[in-house]
C-alpha positions in Angstrom: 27.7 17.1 -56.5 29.3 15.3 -53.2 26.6 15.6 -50.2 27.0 15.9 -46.9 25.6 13.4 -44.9 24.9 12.7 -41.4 23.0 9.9 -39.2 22.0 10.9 -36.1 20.0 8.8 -33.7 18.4 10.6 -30.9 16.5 8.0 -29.3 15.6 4.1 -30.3 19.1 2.9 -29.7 20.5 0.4 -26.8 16.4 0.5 -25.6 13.1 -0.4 -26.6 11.1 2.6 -28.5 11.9 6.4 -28.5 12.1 5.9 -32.2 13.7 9.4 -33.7 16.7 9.3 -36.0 17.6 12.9 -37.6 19.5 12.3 -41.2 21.2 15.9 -41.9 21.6 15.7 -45.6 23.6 19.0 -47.0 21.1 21.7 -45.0 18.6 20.1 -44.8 17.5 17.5 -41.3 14.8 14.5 -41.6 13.4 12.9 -38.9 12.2 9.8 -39.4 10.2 9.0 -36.1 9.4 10.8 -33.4 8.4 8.2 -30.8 8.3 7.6 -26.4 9.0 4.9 -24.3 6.8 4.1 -21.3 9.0 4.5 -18.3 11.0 1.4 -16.7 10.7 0.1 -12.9 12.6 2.6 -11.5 11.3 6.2 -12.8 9.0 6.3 -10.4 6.0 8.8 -11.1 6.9 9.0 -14.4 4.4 9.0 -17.5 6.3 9.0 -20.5 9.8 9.4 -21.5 10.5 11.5 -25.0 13.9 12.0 -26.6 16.1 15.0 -26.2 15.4 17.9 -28.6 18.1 19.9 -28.0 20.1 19.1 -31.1 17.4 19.8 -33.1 16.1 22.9 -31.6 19.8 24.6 -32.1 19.5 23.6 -35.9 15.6 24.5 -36.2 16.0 26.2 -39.5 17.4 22.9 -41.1 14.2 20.6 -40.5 12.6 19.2 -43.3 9.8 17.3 -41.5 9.1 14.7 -40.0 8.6 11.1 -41.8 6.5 8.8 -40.0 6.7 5.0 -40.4 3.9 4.0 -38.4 1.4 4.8 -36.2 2.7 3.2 -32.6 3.5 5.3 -29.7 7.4 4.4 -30.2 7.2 6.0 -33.3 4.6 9.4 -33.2 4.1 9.5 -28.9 6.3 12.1 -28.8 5.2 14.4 -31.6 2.7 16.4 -29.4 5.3 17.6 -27.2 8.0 18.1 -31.0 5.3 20.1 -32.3 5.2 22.4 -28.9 8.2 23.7 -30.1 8.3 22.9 -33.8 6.0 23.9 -36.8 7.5 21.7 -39.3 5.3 19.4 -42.0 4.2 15.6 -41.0 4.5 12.8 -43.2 2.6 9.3 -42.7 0.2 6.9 -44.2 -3.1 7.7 -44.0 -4.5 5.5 -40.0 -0.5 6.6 -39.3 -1.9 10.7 -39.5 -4.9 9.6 -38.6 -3.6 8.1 -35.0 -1.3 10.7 -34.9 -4.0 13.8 -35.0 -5.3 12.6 -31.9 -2.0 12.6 -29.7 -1.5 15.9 -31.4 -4.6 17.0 -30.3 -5.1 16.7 -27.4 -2.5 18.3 -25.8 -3.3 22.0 -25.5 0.2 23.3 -27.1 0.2 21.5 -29.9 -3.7 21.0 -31.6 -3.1 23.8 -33.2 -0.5 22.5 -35.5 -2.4 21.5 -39.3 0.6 20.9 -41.1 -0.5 16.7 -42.0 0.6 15.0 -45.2 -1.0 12.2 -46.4 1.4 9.7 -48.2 1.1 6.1 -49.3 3.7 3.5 -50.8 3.7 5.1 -54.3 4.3 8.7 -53.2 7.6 10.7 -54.0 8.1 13.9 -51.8 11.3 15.7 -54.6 12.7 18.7 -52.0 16.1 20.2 -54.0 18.5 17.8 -53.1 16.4 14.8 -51.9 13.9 12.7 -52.8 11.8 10.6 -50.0 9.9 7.7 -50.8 8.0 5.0 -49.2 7.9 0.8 -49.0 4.3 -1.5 -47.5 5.9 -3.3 -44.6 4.1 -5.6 -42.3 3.5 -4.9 -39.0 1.1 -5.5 -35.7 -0.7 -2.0 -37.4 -1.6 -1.4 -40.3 -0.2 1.5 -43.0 3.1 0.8 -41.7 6.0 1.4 -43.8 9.8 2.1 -44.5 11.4 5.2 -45.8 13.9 5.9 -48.5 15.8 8.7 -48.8 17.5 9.0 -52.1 20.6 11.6 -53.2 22.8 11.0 -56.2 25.1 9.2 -53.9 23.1 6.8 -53.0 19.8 6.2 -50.4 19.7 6.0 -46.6 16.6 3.4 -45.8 14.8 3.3 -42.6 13.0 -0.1 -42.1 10.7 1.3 -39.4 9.7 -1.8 -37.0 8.6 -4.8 -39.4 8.5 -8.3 -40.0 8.1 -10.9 -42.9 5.1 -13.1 -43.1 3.4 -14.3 -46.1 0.6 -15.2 -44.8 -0.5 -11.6 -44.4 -3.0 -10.5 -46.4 -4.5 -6.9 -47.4 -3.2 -3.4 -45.5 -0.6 -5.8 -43.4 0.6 -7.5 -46.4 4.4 -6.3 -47.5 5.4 -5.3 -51.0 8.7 -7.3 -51.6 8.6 -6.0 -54.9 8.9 -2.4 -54.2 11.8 -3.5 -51.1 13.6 -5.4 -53.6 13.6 -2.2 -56.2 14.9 0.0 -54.0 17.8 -2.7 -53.7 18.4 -2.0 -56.9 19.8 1.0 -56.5 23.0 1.7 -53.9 22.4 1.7 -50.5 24.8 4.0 -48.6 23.3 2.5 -45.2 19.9 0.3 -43.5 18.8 1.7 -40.7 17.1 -1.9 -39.5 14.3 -3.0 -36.8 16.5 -4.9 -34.4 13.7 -5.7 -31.8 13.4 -9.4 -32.1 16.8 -9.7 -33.8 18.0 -12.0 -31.3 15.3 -14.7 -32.2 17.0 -17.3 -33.8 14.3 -20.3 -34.6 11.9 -19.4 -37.5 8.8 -17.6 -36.5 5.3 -18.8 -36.6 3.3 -16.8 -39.3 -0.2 -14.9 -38.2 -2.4 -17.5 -39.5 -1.8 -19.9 -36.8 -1.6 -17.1 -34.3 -5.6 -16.3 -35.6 -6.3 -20.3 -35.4 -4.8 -20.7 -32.1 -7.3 -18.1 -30.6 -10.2 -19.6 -32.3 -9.1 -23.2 -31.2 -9.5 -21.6 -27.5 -12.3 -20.1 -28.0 -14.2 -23.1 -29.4 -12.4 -25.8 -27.3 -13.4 -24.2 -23.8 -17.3 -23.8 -22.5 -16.0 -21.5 -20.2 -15.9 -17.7 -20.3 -13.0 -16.6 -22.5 -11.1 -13.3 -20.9 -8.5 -11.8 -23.3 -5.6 -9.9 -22.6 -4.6 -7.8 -25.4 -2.3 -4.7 -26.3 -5.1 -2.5 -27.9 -1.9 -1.0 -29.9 -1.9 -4.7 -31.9 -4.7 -3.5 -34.2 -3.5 -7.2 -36.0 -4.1 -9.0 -33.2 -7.6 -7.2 -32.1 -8.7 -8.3 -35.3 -7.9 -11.4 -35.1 -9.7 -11.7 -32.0 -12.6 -10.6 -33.4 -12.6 -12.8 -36.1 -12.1 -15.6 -33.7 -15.3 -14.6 -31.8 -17.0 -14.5 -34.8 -16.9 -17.8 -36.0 -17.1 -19.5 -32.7 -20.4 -17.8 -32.6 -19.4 -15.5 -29.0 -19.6 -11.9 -28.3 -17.7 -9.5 -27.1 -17.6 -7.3 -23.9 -15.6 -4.6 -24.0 -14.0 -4.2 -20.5 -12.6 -0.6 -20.7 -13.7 1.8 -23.1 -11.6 1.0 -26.4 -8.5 3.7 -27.0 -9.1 6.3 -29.5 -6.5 4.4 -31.1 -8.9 1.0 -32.0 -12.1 3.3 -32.3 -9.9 5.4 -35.3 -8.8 2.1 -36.7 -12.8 1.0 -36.4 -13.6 4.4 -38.1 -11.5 4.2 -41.4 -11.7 0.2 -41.6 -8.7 -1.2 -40.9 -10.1 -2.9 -38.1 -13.8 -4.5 -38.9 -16.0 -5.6 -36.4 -17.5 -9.2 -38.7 -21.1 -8.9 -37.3 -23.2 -6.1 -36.2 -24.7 -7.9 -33.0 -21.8 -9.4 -31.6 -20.7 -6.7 -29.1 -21.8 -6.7 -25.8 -22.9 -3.5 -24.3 -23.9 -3.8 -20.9 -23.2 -6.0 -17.7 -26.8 -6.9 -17.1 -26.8 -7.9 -21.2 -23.5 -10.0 -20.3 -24.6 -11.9 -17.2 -28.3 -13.4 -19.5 -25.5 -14.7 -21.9 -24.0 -18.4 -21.3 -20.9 -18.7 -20.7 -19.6 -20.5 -23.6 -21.3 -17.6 -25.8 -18.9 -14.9 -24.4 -15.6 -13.3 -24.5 -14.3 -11.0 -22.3 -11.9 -8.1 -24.1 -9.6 -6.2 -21.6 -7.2 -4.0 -23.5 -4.9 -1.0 -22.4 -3.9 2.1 -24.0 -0.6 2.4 -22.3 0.1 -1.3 -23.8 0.4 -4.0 -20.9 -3.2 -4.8 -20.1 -1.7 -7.9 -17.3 -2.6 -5.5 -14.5 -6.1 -5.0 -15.6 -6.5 -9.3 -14.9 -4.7 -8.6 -11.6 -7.3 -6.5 -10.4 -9.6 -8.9 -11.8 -8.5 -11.5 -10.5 -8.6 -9.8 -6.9 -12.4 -8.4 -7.9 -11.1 -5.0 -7.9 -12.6 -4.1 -11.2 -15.8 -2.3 -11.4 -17.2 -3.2 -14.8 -16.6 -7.1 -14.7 -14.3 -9.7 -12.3 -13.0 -13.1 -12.7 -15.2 -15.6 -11.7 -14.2 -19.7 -11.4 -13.7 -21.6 -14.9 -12.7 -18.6 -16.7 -10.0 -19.1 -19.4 -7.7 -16.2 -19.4 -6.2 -15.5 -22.7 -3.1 -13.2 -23.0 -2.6 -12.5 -26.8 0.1 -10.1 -26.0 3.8 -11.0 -25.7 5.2 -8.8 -22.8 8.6 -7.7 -22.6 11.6 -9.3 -20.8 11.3 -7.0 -18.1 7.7 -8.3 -16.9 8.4 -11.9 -16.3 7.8 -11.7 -12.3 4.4 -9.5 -13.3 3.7 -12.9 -15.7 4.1 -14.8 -12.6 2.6 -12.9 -10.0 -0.9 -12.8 -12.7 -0.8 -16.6 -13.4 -0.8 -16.7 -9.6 -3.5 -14.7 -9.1 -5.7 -15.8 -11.8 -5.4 -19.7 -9.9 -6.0 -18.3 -6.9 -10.0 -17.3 -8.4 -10.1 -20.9 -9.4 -9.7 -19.9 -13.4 -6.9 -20.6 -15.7 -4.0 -18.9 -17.8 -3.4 -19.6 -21.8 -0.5 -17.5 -23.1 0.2 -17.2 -27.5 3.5 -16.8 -26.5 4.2 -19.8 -24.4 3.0 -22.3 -27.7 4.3 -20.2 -30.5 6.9 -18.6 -31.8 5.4 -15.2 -32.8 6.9 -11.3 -32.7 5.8 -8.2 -34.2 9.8 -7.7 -35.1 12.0 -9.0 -37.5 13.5 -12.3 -36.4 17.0 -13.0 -37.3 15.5 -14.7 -40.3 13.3 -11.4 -41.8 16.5 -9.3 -41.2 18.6 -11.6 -43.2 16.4 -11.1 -46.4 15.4 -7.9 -45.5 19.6 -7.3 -46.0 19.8 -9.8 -48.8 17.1 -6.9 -51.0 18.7 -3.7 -50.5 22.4 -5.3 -50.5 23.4 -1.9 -48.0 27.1 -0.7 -47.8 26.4 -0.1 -44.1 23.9 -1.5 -41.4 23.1 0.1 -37.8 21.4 -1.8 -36.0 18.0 0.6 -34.4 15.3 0.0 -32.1 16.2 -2.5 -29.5 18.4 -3.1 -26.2 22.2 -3.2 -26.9 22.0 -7.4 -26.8 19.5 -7.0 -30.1 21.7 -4.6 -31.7 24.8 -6.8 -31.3 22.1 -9.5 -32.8 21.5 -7.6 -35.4 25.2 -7.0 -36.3 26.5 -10.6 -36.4 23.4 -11.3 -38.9 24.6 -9.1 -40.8 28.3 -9.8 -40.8 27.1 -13.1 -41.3 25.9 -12.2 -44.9 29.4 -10.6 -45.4 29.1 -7.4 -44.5 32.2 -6.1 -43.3 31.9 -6.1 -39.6 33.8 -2.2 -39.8 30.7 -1.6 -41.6 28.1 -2.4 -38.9 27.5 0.7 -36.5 26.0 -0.3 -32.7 25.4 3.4 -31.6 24.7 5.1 -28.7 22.1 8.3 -28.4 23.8 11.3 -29.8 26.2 9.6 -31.9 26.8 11.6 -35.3 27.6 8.9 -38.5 29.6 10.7 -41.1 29.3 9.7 -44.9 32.1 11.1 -46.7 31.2 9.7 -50.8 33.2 6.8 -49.9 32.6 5.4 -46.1 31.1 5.9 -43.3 32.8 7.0 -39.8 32.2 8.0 -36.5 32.3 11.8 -36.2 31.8 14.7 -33.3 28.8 13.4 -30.6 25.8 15.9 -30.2 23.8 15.9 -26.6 20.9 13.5 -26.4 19.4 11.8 -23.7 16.1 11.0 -22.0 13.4 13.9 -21.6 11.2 12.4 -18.8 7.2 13.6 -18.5 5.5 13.7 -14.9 2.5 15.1 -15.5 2.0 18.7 -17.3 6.0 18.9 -16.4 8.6 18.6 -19.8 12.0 17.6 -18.1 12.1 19.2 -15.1 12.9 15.8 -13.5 16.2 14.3 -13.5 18.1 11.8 -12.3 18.4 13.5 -8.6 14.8 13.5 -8.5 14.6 9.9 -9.5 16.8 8.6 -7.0 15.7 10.6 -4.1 11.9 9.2 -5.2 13.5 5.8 -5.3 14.8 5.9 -1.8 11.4 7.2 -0.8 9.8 4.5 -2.1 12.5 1.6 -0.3 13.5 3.4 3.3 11.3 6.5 3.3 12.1 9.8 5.5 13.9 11.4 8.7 12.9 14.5 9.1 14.5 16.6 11.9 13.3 19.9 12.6 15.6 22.0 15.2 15.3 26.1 16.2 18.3 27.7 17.3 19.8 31.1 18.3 23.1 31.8 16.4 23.9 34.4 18.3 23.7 32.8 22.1 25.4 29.9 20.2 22.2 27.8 21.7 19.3 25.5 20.9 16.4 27.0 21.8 14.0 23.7 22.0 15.3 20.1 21.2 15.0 18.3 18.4 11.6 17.5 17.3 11.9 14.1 14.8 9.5 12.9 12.5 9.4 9.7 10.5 7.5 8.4 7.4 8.1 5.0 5.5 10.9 4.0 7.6 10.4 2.6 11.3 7.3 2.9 13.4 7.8 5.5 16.0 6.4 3.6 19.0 8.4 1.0 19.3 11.6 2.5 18.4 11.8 5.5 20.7 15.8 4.5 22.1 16.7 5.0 18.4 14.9 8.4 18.0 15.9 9.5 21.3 19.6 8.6 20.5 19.4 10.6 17.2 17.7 13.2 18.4 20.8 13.8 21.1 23.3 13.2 17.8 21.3 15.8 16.1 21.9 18.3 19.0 26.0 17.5 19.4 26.3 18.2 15.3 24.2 21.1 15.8 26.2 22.1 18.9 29.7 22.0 17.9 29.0 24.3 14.5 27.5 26.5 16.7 30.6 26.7 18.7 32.5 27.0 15.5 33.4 30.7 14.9 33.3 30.2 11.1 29.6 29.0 11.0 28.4 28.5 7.9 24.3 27.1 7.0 24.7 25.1 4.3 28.1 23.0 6.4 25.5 22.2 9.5 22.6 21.0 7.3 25.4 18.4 5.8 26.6 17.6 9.0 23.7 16.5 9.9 22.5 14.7 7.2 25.9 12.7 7.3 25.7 12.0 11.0 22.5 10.9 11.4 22.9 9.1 8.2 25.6 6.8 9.3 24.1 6.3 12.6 20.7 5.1 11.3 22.4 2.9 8.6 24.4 1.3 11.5 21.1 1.0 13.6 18.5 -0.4 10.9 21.1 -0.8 7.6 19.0 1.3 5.7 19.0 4.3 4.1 16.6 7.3 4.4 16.3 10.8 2.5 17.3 13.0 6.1 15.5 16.2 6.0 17.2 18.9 8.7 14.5 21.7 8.9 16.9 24.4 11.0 15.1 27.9 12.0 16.9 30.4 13.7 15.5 32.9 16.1 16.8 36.1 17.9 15.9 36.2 21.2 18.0 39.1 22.4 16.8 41.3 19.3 13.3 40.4 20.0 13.8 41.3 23.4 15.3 44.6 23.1 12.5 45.4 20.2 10.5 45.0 22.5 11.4 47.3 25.6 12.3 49.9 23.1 8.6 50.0 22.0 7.3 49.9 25.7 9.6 52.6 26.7 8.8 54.6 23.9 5.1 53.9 25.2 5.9 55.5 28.0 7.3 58.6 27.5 4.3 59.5 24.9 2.0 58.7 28.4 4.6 61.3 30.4 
């Protein structure tokens, strides 16, 4: 029987996380993901941003579940506000459910949901037409793993995010065995990790990543502050381990995420000795310094502003102090390279110093252009799209693999919303669905958009003009003059020619459409904001949000109100 098949990413394409990719097989939908981004520079007072569920809520009926590869917020951060709206079955290792419980839980709308599933790398989920199954990959988490989805076509594989290094051992360890047997079979299209798919030089493996840390640790007599993304339950570990054997304990600067205290509870992260956490500050300061090391991690994932405020002794639990050897074990993104700076700055300026993994090796938690080579060379796919990752990865991606000979007409860069047709024999580009971002400012799902954005964005850069003005339509007059006020944009006092000369611009506008016989509210608030908007932007060459406040009173109704009620008065005294 021919199926119908469609691939439909709703997030994780052309940007970093938002991981959710619907494949609408015959009548039934799959999501595998259903990750957030943490928001860029420029959404201010955002928390999160989730994809769009709109295409899924018209086609509710058709969900299957949701398949979950692992247990990162760019791949289950967005289920808590999915299962708001949806009751369908979860699908995940077992730290993956685990990690994904507690986001579920605690927001008040979804910990009701109970529908888990447990799965792990020899499971087989049969539904009627479909049969999903499961591959070990290695990641900076543990349990993580790719997704098959097999019909009598063929199979649609989802890599999740991944990597290839041999030098991984236990629950991070990947099973090219079971990769390579699903190779076996046809792949109709690979669905592939493109975060580190520009990355052309070979990458180092984990082992020298753990040495590195331990060969700071033990080269240094100083105190040891780490910087580390308390997501990389790999790299947690390995500092631990590293501690261990230089003989140092550990002070846990923040409390530890419910995401490393869950990893802690089930094992897959284990502390080596039962006396080598620190628990207090008056325990830390009888310690030498070359016996300790200083842990800083962040839920949200960059923990570089938590040595910023160290570095200025801002913190309350513990502050820089001279000699100390920061360690940053985290490889921030592109987009932080001034924040890099600006910390390595700061961190000199209290007399310590900065070591940073990523400046002396080569190390990712994604697939480098090597992994995704052999990652393509076992399943032998008809089709690649490239997923998670900014449109330069993607494009990566693609010339790796029509470097292996994959027609390039058979390499997909898509956008959000794009709907990937398999007819038996290709695949092609068919009708687009609505997607885009669902942005989260506090208890508030997608109320804010991009007007809201921008006008918080100008805030921010020129601040306010607010110009509050009563009038009386009627008389055709202004009733008091112009009171401004400013916020964020000049100071007052020394600019009172420029507020007195707006404020007489504000009366003209106001003026003339009073004198206009086809007055109309909504034309004098614009005329307003446009005249004092290019008259401040010639002035100062900036550009505030103008807020005309207008009131309007009646003085010759309130008048005549008014006798009518004393002259009634006084006939009632006659």
């Amino acid at each position: 029987m021919k199926n119908n098949i469609k691939i439909i990413p709703l997030g994780g394409v052309r940007e970093n996380g938002k991981n959710l990719y619907a494949v609408e097989i015959n009548d039934g939908i799959y999501i595998l993901d259903c990750g957030l981004k943490y928001p860029e520079n420029g959404m201010l007072g955002i928390d999160v941003v989730i994809p769009d569920f709109s295409y899924l809520e018209e086609n509710k009926d058709k969900i299957v579940g949701v398949f979950l590869s692992n247990g990162q917020d760019d791949s289950i951060g967005a289920l808590p506000y999915f299962l708001s709206d949806f009751n369908v079955p979860i699908f995940g290792s077992k730290l993956t459910i685990e990690l994904a419980k507690n986001e579920i839980n605690d927001n008040p709308k979804s910990k009701s949901f109970n529908d888990y599933n447990v799965i792990d790398p020899k499971s087989e989920i049969i539904f009627n037409d479909v049969t999903v199954s499961f591959f070990k990959t290695s990641y900076s988490i543990p349990d993580s793993m790719g997704i098959v989805l097999s019909t009598n076509e063929g199979q649609i594989v989802y890599t999740g995010d991944f990597k290839f290094d041999p030098a991984l051992k236990g629950e991070y360890k990947t099973a090219y065995g079971d990769i390579a047997r699903v190779g076996e079979k046809k792949v109709i299209a690979l669905l592939s990790d493109s975060g580190n798919a520009d990355n052309p030089f070979p990458m180092d493996n984990e082992l020298k990543a753990e040495r590195y840390i331990f060969n700071v640790l033990k080269d240094n007599d100083e105190r040891i502050v780490i910087a580390a993304n308390s997501s990389n339950i790999l790299r947690l570990q390995q500092v631990f381990n590293a501690a261990a054997e230089s003989e140092r304990k550990v002070y846990i600067g923040h409390d530890l995420s419910k995401k490393v205290i869950t990893a802690i509870e089930l094992g897959y992260l284990v502390i080596p000795k039962d006396d080598m956490i620190i628990k207090t500050a008056k325990e830390l300061n009888e310690l030498d310094k070359h016996e300790i090391v200083i842990l800083e991690t962040n839920p949200v994932g960059e923990p570089i502003k938590v040595i910023q405020r160290m570095a200025s002794q801002k913190e309350k639990s513990v502050n820089l102090i001279p000699g100390d050897v920061v360690l940053i074990v985290t490889t921030p993104s592109p987009a932080l390279d001034n924040t890099m700076a600006k910390t390595r700055d700061m961190v000199y300026r209290a007399d310590g110093q900065v070591k940073t993994v990523s400046d002396d090796l080569n190390i990712s938690n994604h697939a480098s252009d090597e992994d995704l080579q052999m990652m393509m060379d076992l399943l032998n796919p008809e089709y690649v799209i490239p997923v998670n990752g900014e449109y330069m990865m993607m494009d990566a991606s693609k010339k790796t693999a029509i470097e292996l000979g994959i027609d390039k007409n058979n390499v997909f860069i898509t956008n959000k919303g794009d709907v990937l047709e398999y007819d038996g024999n290709k695949i092609h580009h068919g009708n687009s669905v609505d997607a885009g971002n669902t942005m989260i400012d506090g208890i508030g799902i997608g109320d804010i958009g991009n007007i809201v954005l921008r006008d918080r964005k100008v805030l921010s850069e020129d601040g306010i003009f607010i110009v509050v003005v009563t009038i009386d339509r009627k008389k055709k007059l202004i009733i008091s003059k112009p009171k401004i006020t400013s916020r964020g944009f000049i100071y007052v006092k020394t600019n009172k020619d420029l507020m007195n000369d707006a404020s007489q611009i504000v009366s003209k506008t106001i003026q003339s459409n009073l004198d206009n016989k086809e007055f109309d509210w909504s034309h004098l608030k614009q005329a307003v904001r446009e005249q004092i908007s290019h008259f401040l932007f010639d002035e100062t060459k900036r550009r505030p949000v103008i807020l005309p406040v207008i009131m309007e009173v009646n003085q010759h109704h309130r008048r005549n109100k008014h006798t009518s009620k004393k002259n009634y008065k006084n006939k009632e005294n006659k």
